[in-house]
N, C-alpha and C positions, 0 to 999 in steps of 0.2 A: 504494500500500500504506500500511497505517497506519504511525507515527512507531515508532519503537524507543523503547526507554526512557532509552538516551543517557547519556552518562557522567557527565552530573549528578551534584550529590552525592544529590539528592533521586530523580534516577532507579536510583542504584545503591542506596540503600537500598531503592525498591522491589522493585528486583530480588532483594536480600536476604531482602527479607519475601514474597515470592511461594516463594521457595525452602523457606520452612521453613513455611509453609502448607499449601502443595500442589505437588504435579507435575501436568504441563501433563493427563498423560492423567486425572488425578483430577479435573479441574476439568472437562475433558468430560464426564466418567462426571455427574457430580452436579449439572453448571451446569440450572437448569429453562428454560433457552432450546434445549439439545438441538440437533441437527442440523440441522432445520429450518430456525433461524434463523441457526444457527451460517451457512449457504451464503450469506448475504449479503454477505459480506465484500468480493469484487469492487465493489458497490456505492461503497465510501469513495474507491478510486483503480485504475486499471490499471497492472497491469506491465509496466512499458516494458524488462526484461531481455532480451538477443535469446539463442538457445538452441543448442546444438550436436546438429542433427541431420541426419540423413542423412549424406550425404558431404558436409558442408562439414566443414573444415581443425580439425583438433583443436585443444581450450586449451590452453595448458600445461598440465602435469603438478598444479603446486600450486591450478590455478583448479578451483573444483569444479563442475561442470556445472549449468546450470539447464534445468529441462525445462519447455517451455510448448506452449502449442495457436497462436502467434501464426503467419502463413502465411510461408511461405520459399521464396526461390526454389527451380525444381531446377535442379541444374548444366549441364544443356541445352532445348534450348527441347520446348515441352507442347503436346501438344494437347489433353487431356482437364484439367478442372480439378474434374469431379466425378463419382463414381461410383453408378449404380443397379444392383445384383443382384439379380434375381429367382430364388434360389435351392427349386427344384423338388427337395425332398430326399425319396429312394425310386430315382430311377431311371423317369424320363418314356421312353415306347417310343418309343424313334427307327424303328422298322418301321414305326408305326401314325401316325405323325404329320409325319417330315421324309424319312424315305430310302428311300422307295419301288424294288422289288426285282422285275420282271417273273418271275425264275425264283423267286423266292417263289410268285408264282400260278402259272406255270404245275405246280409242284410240290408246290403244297397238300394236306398228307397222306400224305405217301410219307415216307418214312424218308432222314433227314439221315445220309451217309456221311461224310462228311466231320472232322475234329479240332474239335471243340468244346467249349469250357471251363464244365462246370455248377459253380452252388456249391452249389445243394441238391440233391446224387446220390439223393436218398432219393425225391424225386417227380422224378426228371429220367426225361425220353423224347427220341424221338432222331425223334416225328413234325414235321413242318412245320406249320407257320402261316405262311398267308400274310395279309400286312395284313386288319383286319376292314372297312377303309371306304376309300373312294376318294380316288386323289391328280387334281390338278388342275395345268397348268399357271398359275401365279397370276403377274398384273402383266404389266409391262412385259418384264421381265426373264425373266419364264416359267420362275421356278421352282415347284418341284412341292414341294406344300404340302396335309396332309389335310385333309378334309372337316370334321376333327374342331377346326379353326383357323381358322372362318373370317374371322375379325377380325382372325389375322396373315398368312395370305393379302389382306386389303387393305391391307398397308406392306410388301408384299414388298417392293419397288421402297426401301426403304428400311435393310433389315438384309442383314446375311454371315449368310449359314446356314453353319455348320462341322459335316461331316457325316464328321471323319475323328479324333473326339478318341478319345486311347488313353492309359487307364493302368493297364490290368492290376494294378489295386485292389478285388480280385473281394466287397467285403463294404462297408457304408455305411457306417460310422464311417471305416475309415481312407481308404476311396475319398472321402468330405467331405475329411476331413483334407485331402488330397493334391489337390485342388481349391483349398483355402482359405489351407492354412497352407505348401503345401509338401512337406509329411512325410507318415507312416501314425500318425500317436500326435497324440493330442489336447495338452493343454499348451503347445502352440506359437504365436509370434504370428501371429493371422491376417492375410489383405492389407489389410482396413480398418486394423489396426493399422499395418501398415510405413508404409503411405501417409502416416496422422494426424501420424506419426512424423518423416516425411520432410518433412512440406508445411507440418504445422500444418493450421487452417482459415482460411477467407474471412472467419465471423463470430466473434466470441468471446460471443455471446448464446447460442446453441444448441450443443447437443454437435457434435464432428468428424465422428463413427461414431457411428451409426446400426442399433438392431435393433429390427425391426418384426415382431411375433409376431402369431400366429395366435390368433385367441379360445378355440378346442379344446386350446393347448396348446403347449409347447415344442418347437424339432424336437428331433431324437431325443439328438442331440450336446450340450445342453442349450447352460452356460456357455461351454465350450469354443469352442463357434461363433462368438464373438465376443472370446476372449481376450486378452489383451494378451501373454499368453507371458513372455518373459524380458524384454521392453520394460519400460520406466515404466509403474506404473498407471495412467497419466494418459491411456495410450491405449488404454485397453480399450475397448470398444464398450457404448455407454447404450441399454438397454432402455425401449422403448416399449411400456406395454401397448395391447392392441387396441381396449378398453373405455373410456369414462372413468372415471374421471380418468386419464389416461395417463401422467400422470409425478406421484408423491404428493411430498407437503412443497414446493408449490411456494411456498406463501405462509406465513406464522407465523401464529399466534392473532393475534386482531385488540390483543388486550391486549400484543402484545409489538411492535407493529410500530410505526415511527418512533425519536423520539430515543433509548428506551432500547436497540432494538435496534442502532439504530448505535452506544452507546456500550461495550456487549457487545464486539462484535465488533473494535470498534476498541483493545480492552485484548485480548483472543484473538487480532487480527493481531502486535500485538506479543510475545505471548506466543509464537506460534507460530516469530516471525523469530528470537528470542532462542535457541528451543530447537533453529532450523535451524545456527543460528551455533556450537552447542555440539556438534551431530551434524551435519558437513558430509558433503553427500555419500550422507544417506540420499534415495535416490530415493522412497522411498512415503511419507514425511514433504512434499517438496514436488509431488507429486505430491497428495495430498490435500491440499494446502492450495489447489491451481489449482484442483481439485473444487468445492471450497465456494467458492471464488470466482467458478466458470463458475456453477454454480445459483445464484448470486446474482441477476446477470444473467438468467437463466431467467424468474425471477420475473415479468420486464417482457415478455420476449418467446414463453415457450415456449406459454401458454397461445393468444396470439395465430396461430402456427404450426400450430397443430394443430386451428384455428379454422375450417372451411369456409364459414362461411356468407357468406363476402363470393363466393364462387365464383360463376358464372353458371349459371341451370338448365341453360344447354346445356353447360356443362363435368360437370355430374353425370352430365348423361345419357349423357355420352358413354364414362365411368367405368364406367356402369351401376350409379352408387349407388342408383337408385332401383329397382331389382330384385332382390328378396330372394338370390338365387343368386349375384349379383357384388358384395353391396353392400360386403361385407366388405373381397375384394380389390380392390376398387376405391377405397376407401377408404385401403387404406394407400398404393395407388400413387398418388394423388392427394396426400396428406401428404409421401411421396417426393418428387413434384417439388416442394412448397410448401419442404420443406426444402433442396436443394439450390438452389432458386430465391433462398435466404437464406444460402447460404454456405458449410452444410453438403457434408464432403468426402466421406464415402462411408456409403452406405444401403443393408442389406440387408433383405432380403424374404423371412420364413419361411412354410413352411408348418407343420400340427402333425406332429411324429412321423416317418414317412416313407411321408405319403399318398401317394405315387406308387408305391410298390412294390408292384406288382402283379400278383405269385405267384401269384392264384385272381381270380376273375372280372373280369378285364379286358375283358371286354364291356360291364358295365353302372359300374364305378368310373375308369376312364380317360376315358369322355365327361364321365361326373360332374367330372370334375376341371379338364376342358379347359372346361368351362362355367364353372368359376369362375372360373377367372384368363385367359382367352384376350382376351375384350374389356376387361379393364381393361390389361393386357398392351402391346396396341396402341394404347390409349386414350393411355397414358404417353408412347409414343413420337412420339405425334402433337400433344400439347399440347406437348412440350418444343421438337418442331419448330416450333411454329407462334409461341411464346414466343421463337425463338433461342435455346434452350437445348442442342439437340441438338448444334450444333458442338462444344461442351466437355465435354459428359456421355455418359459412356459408358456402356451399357444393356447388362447382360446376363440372359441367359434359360436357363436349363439344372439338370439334377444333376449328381450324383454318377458316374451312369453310363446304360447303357440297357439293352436287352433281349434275349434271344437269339431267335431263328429258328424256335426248337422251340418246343410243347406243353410247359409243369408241368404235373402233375395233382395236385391236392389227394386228399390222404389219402383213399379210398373212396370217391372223387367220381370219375367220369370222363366226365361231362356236359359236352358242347364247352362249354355256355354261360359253363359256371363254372370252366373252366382259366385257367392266366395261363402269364408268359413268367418264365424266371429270369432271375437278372443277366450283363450284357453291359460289361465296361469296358474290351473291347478293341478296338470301334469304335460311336463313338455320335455323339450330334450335339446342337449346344446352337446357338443362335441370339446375335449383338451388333447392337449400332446405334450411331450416332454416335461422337465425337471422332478425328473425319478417318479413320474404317473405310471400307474402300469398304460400297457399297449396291446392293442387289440383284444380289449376287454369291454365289455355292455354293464353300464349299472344301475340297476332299478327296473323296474317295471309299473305299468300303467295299466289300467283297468280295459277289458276287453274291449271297449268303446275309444282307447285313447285321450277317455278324458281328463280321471283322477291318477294321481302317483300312490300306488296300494302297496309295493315296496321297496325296502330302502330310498326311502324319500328325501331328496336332498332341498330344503330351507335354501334361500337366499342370503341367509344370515351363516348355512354351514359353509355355501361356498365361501365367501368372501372366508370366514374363519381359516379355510383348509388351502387358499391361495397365502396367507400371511405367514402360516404356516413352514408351506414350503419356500417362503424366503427367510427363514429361521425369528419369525417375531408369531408373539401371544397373544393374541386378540383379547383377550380381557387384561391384558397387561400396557396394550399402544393405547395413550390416550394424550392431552392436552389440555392444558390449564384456560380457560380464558378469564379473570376474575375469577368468579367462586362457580364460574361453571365447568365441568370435566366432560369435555369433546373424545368419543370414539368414533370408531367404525362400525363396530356389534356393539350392540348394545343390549344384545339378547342372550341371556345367562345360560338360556339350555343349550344355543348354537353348540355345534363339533365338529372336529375335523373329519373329513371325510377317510376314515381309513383303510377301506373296502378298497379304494380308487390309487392306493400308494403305492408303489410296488415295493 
């Protein structure tokens, strides 16, 4: 970090003349170097402070906490050291795709007796659908996997399929939530956040957390999906856009770069330590000063990250960059692993909006969807494998929820082709891989209908418990002070790890 201005006599006058000039926030507002170049700060020196996070032992009371991204141990030993979510938000049909139901066929069209939970009453029907495409037994392991996947039916032999998750979070916002953060209410820290929180990261060039967006658009949750909640800002989650330039102000005007911008910054670093020293304790004060300091850094490496072209043709191809339908998603899962290959602790994967909710023609928009992401999906899992990556990274694949059993029919539509299925988040199914999961293993099951999870039923609250887990932290143990309030992530006593799913 740059020098303080030190008890000189010549530095205390500065300090004097700085005070009745300007405040720190004036000098941002007006300085013509702006934020841009203000992020190079990192650049002059690293900060060698170590940080009180997760469950390691409190300061004392008078020491005032520093928050950093630098990597920490967890209190037990890890298997996962980095995370990839491929977050499918709508609700991907676990009928049509993971949990094939023979009394579904044989029952196709007849009328569902049974206790069934709609959320939209207004086009709910009580006819059956039976899957619209054919399951297969796939791999070694011969699970049964649809037609509609055929790129993750070739690494069956390599993921848990969980075909019994339940969490009776019957709507997308707080059914995310309650995947992501925990709760039903957005404003909460999500798991990228606890983790960054807990671990720090491996590099201090590229952000901890990781959001990788869709070109069409936000998911539906917008910022929320990546908050930092009651945390430090320091670990809220850095948007990537899809496009280039993917991350703007990486470089200053060419007029501002070299000695003057490092002498900028280097009166701004002291400026900023002076004003920490007079507000201890304010967390979004040192918390954006590690900002500007990670983008500094950025400068030299972000551009090269997000660089494909040293990649192999055959690693494209195997992405499916070079086909108009995957290039996108294949693109950012490729990025995904360049960055976790660099240090980066945890990466989400959006879709826009909530493309997978598929209330009306899930005929022709559900394959549509499985074409995009399916073979880069398994593409992912297969170069991380082949890299040694996959023992430590943990890959998941799923939404919010899944599908029900019956017919929706759209408003004055009642054309099979163009019904859909409503929401289902009382038993659905999301797919993981790697950081010592077993592989090519099925766990749970669903009630003949595919509706309820009847065993080994996995909570929203066990997953998050059983990801924390295998990056060696205690979910009733990570929490955070805010005043007299105590921020988790579970907050649910009976949550468990999932240990059926461990190998």
């Amino acid at each position: 970090m740059g020098d303080s201005f030190g008890n000189s006599k010549e530095g205390k006058a500065m300090s004097a003349m700085m005070g009745r000039l300007c405040s720190r926030r004036h000098w941002l507002q007006s300085s013509a170097f702006g934020l841009g170049s203000v992020a190079a700060a990192m650049l002059l020196k690293q900060d060698g402070l170590l940080a009180q996070q997760g469950a390691a032992p409190k300061k004392p009371a008078l020491e005032a906490p520093v928050y950093d991204l630098l990597p920490k141990q967890p209190p037990k030993p890890a298997r996962a050291k980095a995370m990839i979510s491929m977050f499918m938000m709508g609700g991907p049909s676990q009928i049509d795709l993971f949990d094939p139901k023979p009394e579904l066929i044989k029952r196709d069209g007849q009328q569902f007796e049974g206790n069934i939970q709609f959320d939209n009453a207004a086009q709910a029907s009580r006819q059956i659908m039976a899957p619209r495409w054919d399951f297969k037994p796939r791999g070694q392991c011969g699970m049964e996997i649809s037609e509609l996947m055929p790129h993750l039916a070739g690494i069956a032999d390599e993921i848990t399929l969980i075909r019994s998750m339940h969490s009776a979070v019957n709507n997308h916002f707080p059914g995310f939530f309650a995947m992501t953060n925990g709760g039903i209410q957005g404003g909460r820290a999500t798991l990228g956040s606890w983790l960054t929180f807990a671990l720090g990261s491996e590099t201090q060039e590229l952000p901890a957390y990781v959001a990788l967006t869709h070109p069409w658009g936000l998911p539906i949750c917008g910022g929320d999906s990546w908050t930092n909640g009651g945390l430090p800002s320091l670990y809220q989650g850095t948007v990537v856009r899809p496009t280039e330039p993917r991350m703007f102000n990486l470089n200053p005007p060419p007029h501002l770069r070299g000695a003057a911008q490092s002498e900028q910054l280097r009166f701004l670093e002291a400026f900023n330590r002076k004003h920490a020293e007079d507000f201890p304790g304010n967390t979004d004060l040192t918390a954006r000063m590690a900002s500007y300091q990670l983008a500094a850094r950025m400068q030299l490496s972000a551009r090269e990250a997000f660089d494909l072209s040293s990649e192999t043709a055959d690693t494209l191809e195997m992405y499916g960059i070079n086909n108009d339908t995957t290039r996108d998603y294949g693109t950012r899962c490729l990025i995904a692993r360049r960055l976790v290959e660099r240090g980066v602790r945890f990466v989400q994967i959006f879709n826009n909006g909530q493309s997978w909710d598929h209330h009306s023609s899930i005929a022709t928009e559900l394959p549509a969807r499985c074409r995009e992401v399916d073979q880069p999906a398994a593409a992912l899992v297969k170069d991380l494998k082949q890299r040694g990556l996959l023992d430590s990274t943990l890959v998941h694949w799923g939404g919010e929820m899944g599908r029900l059993p019956t017919i929706q029919v759209p408003v004055g539509d009642t054309e099979l082709k163009n019904v859909g299925r409503d929401h289902n988040t009382y038993g659905f199914s999301m797919w993981v891989a790697g950081a010592g999961l077993k592989s090519g293993y099925v766990h749970g099951e669903t009630d003949d209908f595919s509706h309820y999870a009847v065993k080994d039923l996995v909570t929203h609250h066990d997953w998050l418990t059983t990801v924390l887990d295998q990056f060696g932290l205690d979910a009733k143990n990570l929490s955070f002070e805010v005043g007299t309030q105590k921020l988790s992530l579970v907050e649910n006593p009976n949550a468990r790890v999932i240990q059926e799913i461990i190998a």
